[in-house]
N, C-alpha and C positions, 0 to 999 in steps of 0.2 A: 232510434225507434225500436221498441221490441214487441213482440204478441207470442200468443199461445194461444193455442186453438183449442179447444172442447166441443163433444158433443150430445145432447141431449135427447130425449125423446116426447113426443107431445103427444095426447091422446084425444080426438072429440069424435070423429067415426069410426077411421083407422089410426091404427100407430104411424107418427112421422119424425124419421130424423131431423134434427136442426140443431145445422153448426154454428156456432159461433165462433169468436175470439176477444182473447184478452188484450185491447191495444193501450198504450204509454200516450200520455196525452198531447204527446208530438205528434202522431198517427197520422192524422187529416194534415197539419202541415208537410207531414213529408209525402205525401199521395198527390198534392195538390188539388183535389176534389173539395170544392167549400158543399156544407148542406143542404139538400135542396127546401130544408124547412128546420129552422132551429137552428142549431150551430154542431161543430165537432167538438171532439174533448180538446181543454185546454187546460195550462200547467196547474191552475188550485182545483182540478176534477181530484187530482194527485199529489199533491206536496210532496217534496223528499223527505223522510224520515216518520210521513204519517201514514196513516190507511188511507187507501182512498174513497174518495167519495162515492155514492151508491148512483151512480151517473149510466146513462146507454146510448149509444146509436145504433137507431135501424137502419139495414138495408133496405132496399127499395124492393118489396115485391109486393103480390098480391093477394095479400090480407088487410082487413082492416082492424085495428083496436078496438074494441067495443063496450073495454071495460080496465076500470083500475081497482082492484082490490085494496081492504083499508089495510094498515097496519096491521093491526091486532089477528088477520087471516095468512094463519104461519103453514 
């Protein structure tokens, strides 16, 4: 299992940090936490030898999604 952590900044009234990490698609198997909606990364999130795929899990906290931007909004 391997990760890397990064962190970002968000802006909508004040500025706020939010960390993330980079998890190996073993992650959730080795935490043993299943998701409590969807599933975790699993091995073709990542093949060996390719890029991987543009895949996420959220943590659980309290925000809600409100919106998914198209493609084309780089």
């Amino acid at each position: 299992m391997g990760e890397n952590g990064w962190n970002l900044t968000t802006t909508e009234d004040l500025p706020e940090d939010v960390a993330g990490d980079y998890l190996t698609p073993s992650a959730t198997t080795h935490f043993g936490v299943p998701a409590l909606i969807g599933r975790g990364l699993i091995p073709s999130d990542a093949p060996f030898g390719q890029d991987a795929q543009p895949v996420v899990v959220l943590s659980h906290k309290s925000y809600t999604i409100v919106g998914v931007m198209p493609a084309r909004f780089t």
